[in-house]
PQR file with spaces between the fields and no chain letter, atoms N, CA, C, O and H, PARSE charges and radii, in Angstrom:
ATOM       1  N    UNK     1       0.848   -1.196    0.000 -0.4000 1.5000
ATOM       2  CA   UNK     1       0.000    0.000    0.000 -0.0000 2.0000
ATOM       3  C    UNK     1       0.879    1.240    0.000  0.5500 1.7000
ATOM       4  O    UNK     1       1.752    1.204    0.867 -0.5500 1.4000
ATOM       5  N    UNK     2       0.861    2.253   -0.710 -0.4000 1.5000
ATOM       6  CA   UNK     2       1.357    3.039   -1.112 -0.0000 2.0000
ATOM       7  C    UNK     2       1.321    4.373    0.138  0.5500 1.7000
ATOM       8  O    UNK     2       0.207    4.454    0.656 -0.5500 1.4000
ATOM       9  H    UNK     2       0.152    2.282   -1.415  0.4000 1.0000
ATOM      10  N    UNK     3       2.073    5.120    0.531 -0.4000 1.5000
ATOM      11  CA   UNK     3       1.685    6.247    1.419 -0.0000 2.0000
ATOM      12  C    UNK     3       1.483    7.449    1.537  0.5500 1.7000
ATOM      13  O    UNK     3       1.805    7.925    0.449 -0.5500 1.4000
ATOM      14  H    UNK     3       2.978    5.054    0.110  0.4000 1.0000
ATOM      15  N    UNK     4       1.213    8.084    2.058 -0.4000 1.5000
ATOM      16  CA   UNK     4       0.042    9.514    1.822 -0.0000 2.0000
ATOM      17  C    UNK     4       1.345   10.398    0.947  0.5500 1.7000
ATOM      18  O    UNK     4       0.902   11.324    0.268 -0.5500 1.4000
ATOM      19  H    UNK     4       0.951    7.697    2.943  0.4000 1.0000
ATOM      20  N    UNK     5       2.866   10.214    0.895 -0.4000 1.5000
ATOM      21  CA   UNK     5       4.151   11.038    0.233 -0.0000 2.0000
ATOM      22  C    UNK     5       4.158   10.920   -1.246  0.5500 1.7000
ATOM      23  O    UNK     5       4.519   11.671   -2.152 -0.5500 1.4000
ATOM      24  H    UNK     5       3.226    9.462    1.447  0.4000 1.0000
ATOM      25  N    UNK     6       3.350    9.066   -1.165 -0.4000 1.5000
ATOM      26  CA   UNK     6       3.842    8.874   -2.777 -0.0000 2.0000
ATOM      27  C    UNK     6       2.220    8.932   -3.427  0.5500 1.7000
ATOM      28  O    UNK     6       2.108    8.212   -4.419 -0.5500 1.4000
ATOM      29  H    UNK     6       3.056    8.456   -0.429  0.4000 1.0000
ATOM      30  N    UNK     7       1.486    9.359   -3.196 -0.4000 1.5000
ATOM      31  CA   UNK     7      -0.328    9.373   -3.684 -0.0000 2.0000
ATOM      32  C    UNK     7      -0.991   10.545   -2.223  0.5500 1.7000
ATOM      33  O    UNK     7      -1.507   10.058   -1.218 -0.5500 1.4000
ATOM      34  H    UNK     7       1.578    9.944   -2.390  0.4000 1.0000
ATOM      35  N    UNK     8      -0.925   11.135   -2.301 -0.4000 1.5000
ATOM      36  CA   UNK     8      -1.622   12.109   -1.566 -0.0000 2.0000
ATOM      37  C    UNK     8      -2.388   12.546   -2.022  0.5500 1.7000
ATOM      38  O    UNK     8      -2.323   13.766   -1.871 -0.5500 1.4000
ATOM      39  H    UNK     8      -0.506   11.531   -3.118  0.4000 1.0000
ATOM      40  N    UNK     9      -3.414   12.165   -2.718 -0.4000 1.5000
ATOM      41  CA   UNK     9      -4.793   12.293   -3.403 -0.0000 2.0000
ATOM      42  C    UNK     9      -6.061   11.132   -2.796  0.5500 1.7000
ATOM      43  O    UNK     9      -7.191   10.871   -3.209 -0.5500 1.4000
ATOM      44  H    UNK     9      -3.467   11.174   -2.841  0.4000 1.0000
ATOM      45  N    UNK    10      -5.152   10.561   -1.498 -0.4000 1.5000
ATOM      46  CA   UNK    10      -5.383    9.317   -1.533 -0.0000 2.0000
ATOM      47  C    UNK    10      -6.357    9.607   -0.045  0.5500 1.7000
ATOM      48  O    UNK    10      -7.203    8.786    0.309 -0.5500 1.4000
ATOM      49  H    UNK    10      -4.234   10.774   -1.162  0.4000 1.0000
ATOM      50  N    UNK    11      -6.017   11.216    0.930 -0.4000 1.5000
ATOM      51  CA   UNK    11      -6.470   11.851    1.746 -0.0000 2.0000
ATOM      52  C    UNK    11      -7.915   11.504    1.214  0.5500 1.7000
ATOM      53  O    UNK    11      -8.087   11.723    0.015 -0.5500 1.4000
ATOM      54  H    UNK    11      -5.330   11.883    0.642  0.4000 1.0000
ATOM      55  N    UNK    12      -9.071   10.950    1.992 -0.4000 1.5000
ATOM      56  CA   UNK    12     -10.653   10.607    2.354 -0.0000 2.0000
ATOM      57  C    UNK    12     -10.855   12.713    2.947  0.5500 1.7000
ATOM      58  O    UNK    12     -10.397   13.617    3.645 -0.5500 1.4000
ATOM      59  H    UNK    12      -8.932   10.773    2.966  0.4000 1.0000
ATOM      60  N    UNK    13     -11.976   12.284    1.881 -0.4000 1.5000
ATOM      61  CA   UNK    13     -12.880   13.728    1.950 -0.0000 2.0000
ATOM      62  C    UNK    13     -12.475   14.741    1.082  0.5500 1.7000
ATOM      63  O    UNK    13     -11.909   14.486    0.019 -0.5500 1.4000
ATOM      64  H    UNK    13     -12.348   11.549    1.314  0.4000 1.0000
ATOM      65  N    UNK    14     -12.794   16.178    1.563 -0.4000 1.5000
ATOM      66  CA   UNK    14     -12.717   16.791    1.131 -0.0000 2.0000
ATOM      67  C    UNK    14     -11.335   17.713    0.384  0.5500 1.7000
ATOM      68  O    UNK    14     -11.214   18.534   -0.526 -0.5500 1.4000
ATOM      69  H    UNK    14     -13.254   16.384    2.426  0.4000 1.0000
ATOM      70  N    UNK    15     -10.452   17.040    1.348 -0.4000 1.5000
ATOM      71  CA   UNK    15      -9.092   17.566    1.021 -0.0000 2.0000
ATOM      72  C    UNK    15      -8.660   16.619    0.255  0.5500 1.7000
ATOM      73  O    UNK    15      -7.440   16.750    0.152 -0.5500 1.4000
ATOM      74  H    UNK    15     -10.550   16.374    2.087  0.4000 1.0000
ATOM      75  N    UNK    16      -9.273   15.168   -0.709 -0.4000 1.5000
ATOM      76  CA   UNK    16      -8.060   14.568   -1.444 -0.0000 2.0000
ATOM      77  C    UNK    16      -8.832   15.169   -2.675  0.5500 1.7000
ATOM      78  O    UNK    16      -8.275   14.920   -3.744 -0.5500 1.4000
ATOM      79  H    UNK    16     -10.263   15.061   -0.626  0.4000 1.0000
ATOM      80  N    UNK    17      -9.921   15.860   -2.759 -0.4000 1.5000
ATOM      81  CA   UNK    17     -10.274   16.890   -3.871 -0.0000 2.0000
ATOM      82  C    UNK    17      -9.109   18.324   -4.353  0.5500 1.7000
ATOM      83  O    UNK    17      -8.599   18.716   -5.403 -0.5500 1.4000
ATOM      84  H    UNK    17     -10.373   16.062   -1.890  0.4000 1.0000
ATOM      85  N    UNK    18      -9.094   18.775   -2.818 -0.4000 1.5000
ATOM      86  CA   UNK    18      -8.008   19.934   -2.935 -0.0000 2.0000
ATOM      87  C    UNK    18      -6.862   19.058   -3.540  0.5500 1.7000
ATOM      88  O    UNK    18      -6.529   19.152   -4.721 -0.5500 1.4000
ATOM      89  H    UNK    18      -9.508   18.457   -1.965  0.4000 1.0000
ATOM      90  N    UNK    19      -6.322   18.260   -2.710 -0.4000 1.5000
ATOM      91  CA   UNK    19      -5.082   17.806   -3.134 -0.0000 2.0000
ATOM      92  C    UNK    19      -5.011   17.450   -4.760  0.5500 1.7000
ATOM      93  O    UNK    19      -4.118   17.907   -5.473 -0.5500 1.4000
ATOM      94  H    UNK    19      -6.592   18.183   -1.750  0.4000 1.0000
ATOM      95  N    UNK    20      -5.778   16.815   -5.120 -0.4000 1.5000
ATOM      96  CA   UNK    20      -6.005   16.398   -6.953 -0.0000 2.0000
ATOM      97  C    UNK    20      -5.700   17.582   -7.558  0.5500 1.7000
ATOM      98  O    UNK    20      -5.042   17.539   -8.597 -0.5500 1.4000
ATOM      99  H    UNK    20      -6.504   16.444   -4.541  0.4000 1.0000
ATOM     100  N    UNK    21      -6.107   18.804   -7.038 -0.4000 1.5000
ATOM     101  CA   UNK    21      -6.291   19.831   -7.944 -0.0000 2.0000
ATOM     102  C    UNK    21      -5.177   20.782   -7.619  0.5500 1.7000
ATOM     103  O    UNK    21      -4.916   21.581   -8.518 -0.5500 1.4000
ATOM     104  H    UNK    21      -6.642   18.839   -6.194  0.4000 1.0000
ATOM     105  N    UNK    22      -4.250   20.887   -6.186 -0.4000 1.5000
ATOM     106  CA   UNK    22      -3.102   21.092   -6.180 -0.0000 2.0000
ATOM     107  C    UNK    22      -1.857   20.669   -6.939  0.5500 1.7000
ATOM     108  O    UNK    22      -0.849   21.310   -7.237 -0.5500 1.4000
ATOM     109  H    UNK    22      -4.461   20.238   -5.456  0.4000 1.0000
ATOM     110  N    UNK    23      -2.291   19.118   -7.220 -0.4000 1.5000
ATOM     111  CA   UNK    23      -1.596   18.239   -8.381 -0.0000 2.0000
ATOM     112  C    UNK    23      -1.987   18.963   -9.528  0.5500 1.7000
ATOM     113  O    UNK    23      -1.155   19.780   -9.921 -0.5500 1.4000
ATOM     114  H    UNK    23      -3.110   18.597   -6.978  0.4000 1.0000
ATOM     115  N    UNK    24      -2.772   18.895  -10.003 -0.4000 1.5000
ATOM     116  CA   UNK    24      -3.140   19.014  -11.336 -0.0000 2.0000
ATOM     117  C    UNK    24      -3.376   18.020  -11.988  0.5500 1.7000
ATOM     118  O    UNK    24      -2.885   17.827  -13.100 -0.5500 1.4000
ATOM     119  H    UNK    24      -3.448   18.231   -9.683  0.4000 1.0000
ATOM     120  N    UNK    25      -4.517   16.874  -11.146 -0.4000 1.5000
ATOM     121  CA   UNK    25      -4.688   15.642  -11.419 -0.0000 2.0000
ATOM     122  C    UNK    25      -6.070   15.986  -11.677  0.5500 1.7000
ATOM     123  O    UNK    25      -6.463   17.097  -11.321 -0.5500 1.4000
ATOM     124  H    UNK    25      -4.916   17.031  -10.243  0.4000 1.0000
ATOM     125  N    UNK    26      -6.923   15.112  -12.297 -0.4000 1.5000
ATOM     126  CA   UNK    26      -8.225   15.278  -12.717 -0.0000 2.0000
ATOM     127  C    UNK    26      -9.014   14.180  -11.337  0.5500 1.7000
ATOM     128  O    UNK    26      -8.260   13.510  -10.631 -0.5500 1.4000
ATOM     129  H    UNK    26      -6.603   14.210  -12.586  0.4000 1.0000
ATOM     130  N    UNK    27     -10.153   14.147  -11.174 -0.4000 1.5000
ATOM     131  CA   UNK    27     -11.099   13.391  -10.332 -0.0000 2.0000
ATOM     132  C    UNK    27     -11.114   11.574  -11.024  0.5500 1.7000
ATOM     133  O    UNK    27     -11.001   11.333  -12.226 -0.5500 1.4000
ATOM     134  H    UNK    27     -10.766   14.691  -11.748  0.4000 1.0000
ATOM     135  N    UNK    28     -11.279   10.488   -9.928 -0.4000 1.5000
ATOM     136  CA   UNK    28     -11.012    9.495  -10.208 -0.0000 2.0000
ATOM     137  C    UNK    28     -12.247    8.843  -11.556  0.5500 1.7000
ATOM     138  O    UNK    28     -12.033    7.930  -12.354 -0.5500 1.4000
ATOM     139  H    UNK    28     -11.370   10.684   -8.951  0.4000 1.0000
ATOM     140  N    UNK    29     -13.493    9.681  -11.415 -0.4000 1.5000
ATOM     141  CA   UNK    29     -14.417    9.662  -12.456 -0.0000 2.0000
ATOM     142  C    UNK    29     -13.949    9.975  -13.734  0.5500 1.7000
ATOM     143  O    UNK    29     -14.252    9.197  -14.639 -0.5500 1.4000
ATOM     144  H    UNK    29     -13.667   10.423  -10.767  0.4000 1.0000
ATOM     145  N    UNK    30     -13.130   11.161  -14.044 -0.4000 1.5000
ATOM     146  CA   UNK    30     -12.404   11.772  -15.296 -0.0000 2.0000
ATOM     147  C    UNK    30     -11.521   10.630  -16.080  0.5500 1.7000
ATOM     148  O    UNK    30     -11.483   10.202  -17.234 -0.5500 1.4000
ATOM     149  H    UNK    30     -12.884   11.793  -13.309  0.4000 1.0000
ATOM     150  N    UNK    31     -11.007   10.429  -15.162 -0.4000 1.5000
ATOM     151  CA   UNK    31      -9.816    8.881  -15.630 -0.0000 2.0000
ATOM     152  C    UNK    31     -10.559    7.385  -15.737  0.5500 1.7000
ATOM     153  O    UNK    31     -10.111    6.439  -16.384 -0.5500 1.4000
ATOM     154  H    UNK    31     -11.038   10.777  -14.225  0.4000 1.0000
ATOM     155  N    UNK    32     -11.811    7.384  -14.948 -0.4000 1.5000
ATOM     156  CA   UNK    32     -12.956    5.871  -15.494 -0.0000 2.0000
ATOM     157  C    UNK    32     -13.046    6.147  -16.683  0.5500 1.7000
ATOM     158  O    UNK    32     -12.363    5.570  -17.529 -0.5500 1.4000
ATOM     159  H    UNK    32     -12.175    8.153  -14.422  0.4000 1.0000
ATOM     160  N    UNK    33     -14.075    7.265  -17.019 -0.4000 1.5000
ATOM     161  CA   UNK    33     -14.497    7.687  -18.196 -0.0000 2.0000
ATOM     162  C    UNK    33     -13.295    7.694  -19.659  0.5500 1.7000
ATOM     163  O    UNK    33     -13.683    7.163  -20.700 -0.5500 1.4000
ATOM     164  H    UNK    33     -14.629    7.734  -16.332  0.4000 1.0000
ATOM     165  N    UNK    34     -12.250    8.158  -19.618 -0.4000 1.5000
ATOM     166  CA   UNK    34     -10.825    8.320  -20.549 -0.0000 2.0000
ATOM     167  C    UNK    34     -11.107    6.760  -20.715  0.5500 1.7000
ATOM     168  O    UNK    34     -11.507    6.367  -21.811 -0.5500 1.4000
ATOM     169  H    UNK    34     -11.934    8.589  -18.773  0.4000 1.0000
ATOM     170  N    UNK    35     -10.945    5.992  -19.829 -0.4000 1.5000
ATOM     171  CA   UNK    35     -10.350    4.207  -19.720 -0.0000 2.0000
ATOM     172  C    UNK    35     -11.524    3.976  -20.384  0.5500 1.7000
ATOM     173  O    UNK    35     -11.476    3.454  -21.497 -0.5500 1.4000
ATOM     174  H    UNK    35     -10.621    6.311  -18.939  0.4000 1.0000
ATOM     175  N    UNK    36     -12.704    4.317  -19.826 -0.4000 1.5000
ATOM     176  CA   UNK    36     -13.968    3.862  -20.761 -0.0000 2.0000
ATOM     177  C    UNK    36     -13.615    3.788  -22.345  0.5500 1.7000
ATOM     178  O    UNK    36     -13.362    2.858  -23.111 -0.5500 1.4000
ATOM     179  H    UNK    36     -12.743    4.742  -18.922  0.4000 1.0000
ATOM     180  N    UNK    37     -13.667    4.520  -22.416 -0.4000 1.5000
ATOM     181  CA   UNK    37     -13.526    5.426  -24.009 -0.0000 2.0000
ATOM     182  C    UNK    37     -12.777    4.554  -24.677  0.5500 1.7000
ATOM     183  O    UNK    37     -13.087    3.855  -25.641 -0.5500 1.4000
ATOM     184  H    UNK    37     -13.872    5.275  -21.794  0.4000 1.0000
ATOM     185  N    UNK    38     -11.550    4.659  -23.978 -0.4000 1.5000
ATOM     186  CA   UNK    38     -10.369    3.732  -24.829 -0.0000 2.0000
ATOM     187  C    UNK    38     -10.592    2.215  -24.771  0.5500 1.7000
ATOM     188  O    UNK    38     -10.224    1.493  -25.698 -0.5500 1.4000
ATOM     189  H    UNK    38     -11.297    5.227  -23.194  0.4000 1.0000
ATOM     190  N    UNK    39     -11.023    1.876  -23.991 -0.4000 1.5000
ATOM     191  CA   UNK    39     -11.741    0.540  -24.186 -0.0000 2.0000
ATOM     192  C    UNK    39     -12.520    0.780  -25.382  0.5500 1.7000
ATOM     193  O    UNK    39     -12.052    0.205  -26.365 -0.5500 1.4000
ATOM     194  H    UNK    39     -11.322    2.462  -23.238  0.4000 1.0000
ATOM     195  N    UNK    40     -13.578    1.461  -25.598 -0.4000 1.5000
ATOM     196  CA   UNK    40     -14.408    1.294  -26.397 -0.0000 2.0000
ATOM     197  C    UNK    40     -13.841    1.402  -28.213  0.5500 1.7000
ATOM     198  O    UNK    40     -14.387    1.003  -29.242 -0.5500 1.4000
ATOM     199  H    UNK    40     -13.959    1.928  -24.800  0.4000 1.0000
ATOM     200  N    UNK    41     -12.860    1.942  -28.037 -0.4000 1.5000
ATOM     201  CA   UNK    41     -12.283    2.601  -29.562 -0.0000 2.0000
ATOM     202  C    UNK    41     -11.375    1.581  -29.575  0.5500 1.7000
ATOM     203  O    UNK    41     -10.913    1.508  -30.714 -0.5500 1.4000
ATOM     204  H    UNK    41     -12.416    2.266  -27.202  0.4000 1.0000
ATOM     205  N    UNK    42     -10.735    0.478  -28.606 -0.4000 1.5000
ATOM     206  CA   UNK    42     -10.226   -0.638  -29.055 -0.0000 2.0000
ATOM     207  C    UNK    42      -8.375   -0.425  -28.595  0.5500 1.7000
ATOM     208  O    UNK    42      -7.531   -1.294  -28.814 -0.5500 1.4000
ATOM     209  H    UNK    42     -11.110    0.538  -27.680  0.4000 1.0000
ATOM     210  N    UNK    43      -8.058    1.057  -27.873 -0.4000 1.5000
ATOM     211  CA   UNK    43      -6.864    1.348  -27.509 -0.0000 2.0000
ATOM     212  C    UNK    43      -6.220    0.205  -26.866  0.5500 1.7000
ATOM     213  O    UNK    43      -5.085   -0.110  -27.224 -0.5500 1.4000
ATOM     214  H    UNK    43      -8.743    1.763  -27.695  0.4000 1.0000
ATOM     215  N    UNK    44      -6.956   -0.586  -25.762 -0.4000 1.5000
ATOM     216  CA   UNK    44      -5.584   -1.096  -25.372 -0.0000 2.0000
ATOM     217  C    UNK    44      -5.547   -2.839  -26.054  0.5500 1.7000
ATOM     218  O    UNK    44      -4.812   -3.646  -25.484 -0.5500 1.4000
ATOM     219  H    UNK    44      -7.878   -0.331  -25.471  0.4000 1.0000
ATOM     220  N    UNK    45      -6.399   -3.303  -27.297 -0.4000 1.5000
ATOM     221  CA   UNK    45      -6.026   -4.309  -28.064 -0.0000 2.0000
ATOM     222  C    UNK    45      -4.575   -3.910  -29.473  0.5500 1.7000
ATOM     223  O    UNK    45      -3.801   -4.668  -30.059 -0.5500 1.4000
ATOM     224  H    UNK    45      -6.996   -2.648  -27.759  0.4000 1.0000
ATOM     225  N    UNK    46      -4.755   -2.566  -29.536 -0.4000 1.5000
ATOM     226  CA   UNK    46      -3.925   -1.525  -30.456 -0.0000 2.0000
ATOM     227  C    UNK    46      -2.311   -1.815  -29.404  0.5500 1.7000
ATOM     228  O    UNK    46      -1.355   -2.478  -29.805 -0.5500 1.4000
ATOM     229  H    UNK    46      -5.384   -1.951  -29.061  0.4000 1.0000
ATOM     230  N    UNK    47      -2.387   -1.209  -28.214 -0.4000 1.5000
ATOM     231  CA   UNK    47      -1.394   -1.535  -27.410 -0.0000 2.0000
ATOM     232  C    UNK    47      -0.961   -2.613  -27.589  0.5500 1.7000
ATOM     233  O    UNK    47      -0.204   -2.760  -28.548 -0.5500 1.4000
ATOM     234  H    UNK    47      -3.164   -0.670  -27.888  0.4000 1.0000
ATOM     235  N    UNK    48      -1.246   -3.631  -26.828 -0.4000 1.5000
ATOM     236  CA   UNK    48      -0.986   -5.088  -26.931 -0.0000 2.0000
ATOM     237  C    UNK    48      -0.556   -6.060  -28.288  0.5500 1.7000
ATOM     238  O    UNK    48       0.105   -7.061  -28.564 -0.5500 1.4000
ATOM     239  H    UNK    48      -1.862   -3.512  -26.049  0.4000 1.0000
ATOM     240  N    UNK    49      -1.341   -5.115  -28.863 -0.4000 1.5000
ATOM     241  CA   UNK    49      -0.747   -5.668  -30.745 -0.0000 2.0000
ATOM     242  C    UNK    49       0.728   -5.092  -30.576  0.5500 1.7000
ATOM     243  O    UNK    49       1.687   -5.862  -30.605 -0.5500 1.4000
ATOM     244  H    UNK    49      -1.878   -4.302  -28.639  0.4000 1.0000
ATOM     245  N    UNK    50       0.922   -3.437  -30.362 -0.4000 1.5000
ATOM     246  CA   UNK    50       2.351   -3.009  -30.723 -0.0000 2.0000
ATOM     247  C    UNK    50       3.270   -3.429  -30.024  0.5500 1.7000
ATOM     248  O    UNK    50       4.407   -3.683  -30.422 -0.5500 1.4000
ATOM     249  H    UNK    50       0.143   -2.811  -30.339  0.4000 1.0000
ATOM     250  N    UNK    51       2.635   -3.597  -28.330 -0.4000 1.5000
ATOM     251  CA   UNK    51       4.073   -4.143  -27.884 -0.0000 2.0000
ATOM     252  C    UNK    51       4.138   -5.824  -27.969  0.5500 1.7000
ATOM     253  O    UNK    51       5.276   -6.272  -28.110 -0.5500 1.4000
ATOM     254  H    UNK    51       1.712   -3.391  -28.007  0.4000 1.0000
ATOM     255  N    UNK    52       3.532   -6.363  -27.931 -0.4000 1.5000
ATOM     256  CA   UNK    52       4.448   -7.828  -28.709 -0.0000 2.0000
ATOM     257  C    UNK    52       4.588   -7.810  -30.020  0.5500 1.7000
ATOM     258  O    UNK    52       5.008   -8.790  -30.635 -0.5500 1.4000
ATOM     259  H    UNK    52       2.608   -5.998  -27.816  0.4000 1.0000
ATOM     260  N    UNK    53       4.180   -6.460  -30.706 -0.4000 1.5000
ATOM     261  CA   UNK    53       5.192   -6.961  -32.387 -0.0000 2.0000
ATOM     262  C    UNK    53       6.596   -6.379  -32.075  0.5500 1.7000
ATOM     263  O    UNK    53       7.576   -6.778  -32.705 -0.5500 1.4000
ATOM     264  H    UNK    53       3.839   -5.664  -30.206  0.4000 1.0000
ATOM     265  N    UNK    54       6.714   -5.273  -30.938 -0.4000 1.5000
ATOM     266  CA   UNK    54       8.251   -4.602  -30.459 -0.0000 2.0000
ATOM     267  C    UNK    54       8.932   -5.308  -29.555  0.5500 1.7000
ATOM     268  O    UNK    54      10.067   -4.877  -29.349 -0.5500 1.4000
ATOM     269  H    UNK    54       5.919   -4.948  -30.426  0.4000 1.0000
ATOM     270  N    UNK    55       8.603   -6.288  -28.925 -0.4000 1.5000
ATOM     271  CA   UNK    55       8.972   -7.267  -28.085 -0.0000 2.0000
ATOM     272  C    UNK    55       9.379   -8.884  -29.229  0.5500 1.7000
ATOM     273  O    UNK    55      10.318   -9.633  -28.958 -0.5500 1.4000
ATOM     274  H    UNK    55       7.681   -6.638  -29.092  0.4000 1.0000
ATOM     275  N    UNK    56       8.631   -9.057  -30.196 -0.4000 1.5000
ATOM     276  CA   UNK    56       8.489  -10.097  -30.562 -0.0000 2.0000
ATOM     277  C    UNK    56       9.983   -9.680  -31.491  0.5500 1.7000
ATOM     278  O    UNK    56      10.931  -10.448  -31.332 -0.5500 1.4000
ATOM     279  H    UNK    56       7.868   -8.449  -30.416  0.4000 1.0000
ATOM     280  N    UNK    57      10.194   -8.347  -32.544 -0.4000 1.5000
ATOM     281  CA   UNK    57      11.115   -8.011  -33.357 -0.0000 2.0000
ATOM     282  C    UNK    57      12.766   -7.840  -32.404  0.5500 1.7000
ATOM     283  O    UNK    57      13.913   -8.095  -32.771 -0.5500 1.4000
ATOM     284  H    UNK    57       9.423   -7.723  -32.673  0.4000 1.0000
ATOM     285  N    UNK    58      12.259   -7.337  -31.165 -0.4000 1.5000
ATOM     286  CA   UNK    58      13.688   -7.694  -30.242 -0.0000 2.0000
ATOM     287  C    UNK    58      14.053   -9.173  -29.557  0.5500 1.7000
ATOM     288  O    UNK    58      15.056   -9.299  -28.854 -0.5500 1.4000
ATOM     289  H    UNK    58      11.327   -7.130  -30.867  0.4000 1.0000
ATOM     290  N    UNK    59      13.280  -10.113  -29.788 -0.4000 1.5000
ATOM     291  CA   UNK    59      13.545  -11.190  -29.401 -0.0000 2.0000
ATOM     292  C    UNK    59      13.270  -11.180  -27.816  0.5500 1.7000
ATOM     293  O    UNK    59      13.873  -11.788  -26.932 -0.5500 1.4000
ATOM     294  H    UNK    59      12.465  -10.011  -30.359  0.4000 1.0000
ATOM     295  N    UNK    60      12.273  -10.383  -27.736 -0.4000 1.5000
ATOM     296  CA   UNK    60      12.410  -10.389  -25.700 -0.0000 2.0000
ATOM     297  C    UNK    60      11.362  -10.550  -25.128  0.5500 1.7000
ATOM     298  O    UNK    60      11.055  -10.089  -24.029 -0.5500 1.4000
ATOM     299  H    UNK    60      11.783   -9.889  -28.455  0.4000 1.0000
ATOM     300  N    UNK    61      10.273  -11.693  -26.320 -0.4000 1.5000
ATOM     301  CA   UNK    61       9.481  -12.494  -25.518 -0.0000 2.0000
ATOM     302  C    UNK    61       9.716  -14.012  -24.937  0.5500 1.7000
ATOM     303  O    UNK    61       9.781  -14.976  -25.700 -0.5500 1.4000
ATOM     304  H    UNK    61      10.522  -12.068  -27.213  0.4000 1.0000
ATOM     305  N    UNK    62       9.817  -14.109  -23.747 -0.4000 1.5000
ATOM     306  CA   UNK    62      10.387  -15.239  -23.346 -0.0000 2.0000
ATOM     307  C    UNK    62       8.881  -16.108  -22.755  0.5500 1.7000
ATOM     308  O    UNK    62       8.539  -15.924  -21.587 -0.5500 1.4000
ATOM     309  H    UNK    62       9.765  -13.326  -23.127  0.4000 1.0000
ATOM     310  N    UNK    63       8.150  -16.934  -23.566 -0.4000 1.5000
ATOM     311  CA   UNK    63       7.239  -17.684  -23.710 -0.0000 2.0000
ATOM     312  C    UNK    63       7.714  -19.173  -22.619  0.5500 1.7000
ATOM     313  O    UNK    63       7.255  -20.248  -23.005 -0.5500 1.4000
ATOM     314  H    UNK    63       8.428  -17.083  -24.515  0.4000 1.0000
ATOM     315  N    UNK    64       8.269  -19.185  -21.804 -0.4000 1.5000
ATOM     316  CA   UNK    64       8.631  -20.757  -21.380 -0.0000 2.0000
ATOM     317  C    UNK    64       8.420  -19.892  -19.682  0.5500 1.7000
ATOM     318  O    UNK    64       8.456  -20.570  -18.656 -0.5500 1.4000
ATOM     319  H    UNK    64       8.642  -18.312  -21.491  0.4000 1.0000
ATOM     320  N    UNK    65       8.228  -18.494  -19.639 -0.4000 1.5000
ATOM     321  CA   UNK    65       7.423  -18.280  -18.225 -0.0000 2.0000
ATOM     322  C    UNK    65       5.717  -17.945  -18.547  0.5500 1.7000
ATOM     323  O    UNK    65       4.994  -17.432  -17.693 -0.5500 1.4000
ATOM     324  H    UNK    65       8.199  -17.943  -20.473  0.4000 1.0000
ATOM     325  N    UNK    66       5.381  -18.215  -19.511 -0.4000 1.5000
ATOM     326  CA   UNK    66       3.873  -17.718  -19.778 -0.0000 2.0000
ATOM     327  C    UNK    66       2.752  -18.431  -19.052  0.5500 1.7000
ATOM     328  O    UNK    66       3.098  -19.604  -18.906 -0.5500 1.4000
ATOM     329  H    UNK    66       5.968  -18.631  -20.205  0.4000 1.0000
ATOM     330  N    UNK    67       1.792  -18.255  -18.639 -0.4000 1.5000
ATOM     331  CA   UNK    67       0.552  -18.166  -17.995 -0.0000 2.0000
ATOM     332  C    UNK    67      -0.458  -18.511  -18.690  0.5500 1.7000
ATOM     333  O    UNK    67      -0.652  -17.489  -19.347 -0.5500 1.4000
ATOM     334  H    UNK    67       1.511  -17.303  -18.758  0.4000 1.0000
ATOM     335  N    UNK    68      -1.597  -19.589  -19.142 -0.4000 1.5000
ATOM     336  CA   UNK    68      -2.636  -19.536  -19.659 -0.0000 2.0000
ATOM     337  C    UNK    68      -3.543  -19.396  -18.909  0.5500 1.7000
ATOM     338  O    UNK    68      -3.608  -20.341  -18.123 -0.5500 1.4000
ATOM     339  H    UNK    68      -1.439  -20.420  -18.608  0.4000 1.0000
ATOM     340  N    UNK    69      -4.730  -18.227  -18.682 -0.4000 1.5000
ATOM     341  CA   UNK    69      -5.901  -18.779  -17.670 -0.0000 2.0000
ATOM     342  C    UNK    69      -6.694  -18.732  -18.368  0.5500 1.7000
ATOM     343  O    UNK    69      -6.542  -18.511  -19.569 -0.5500 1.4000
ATOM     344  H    UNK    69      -4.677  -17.460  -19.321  0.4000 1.0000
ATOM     345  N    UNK    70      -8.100  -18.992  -17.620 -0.4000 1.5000
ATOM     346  CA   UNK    70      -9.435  -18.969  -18.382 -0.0000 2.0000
ATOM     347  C    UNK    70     -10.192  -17.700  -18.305  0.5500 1.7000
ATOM     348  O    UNK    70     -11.272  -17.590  -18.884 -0.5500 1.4000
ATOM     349  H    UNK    70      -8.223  -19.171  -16.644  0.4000 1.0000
């Protein structure tokens, strides 16, 4: 768990509002909605295509630790 030095947005109530906006971070709704979106337009299958064709062209997929689940 991370601590109030390294996420201090993380302050319950009214002050992890101030704090977001002392950052210059947007509200945790602003960033659902973005993720929404990009889900929907297909961004992170686009991702996942580029980095194993940039992983696959450097030789630095190492398939003999891989994971299948359901």
């Amino acid at each position: 768990m991370a601590n109030s030095h390294s996420r201090p947005w993380t302050v319950v109530g009214d002050r992890a509002v101030v704090a977001r906006a002392e950052l210059g971070l947007g509200s945790g709704m602003t960033y659902r909605r973005h993720l929404s979106a990009w889900n929907e337009v297909g961004v992170w299958d686009q991702l996942h295509a580029v980095l194993l064709r940039e992983l696959r062209s450097k030789k630095k997929l190492d398939w003999s630790r891989a994971v299948i689940d359901s």
